[in-house]
C-alpha positions in Angstrom: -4.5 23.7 3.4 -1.2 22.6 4.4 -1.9 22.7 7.9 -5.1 20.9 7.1 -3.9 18.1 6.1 -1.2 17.9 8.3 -3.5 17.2 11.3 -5.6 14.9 9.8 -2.6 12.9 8.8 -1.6 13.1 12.7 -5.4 12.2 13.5 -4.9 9.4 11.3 -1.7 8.2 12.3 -0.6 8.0 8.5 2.7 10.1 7.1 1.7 13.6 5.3 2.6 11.7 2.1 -0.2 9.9 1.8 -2.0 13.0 0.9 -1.9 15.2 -2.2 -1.1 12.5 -5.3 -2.3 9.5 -3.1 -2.2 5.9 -4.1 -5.4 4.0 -4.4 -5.5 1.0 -2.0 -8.7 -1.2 -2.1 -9.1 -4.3 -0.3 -11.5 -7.2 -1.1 -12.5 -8.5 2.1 -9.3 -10.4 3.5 -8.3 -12.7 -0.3 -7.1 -9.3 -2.4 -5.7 -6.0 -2.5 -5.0 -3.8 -5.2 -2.7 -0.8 -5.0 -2.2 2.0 -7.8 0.9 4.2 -8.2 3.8 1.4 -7.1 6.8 2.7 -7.9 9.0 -0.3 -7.2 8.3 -4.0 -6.0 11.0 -4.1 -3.0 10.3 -7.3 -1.7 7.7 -10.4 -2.9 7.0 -13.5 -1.5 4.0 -15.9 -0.3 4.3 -14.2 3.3 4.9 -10.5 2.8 4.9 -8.3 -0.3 6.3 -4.7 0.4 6.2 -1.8 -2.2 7.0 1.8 -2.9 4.2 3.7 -3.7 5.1 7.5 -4.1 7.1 8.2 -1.3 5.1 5.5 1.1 6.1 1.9 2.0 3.2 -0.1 1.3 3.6 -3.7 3.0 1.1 -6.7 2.8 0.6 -9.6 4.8 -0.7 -12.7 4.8 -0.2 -16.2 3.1 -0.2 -17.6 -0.1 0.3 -14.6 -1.7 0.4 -14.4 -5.6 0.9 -11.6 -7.7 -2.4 -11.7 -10.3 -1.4 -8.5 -12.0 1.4 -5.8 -12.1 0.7 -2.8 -15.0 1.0 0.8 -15.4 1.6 1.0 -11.7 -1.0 -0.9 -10.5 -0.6 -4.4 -8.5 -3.3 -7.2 -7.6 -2.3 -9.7 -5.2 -4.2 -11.9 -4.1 -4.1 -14.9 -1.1 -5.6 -14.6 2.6 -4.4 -10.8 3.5 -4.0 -10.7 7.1 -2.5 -6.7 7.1 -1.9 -3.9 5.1 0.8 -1.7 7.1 1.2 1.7 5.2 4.6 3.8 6.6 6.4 7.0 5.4 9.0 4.8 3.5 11.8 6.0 5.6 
């Protein structure tokens, strides 16, 4: 299974982390995005928002981003998204 996953991940061009316990990422057209299983907020502001999400660096993009909603690991932010850029968080 390992091996599995391991070439889809390559087909994919995202980091074997992003399988197994993977974080839910949904997009709403390009005004939201909500992303489960942060782990830490490392950077927030109206431009670029970057997280840790199990083992993953999570950044968005875009402008007049605003924070609606950050619980039980789950954030909602909101604004004109212009990229989602998901890396190994190394």
């Amino acid at each position: 299974m390992r091996k599995m996953k391991k070439k889809i991940a390559e087909a994919l061009e995202l980091p074997l982390s992003a399988f197994g316990r993977c974080p839910g990422i949904a997009i709403e057209g390009n005004h939201a995005v909500r992303i489960d299983e942060c782990v830490e907020i490392l950077t927030y502001d109206e431009e670029e928002t970057v997280l840790l999400v199990r083992g993953m660096t999570v950044t968005v993009r875009g402008r007049e981003l605003t924070m609606r909603s950050y619980g039980g690991g789950t954030i909602r932010l909101t604004g004109i998204v212009s990229g989602v850029l998901l890396s190994d968080g190394q």
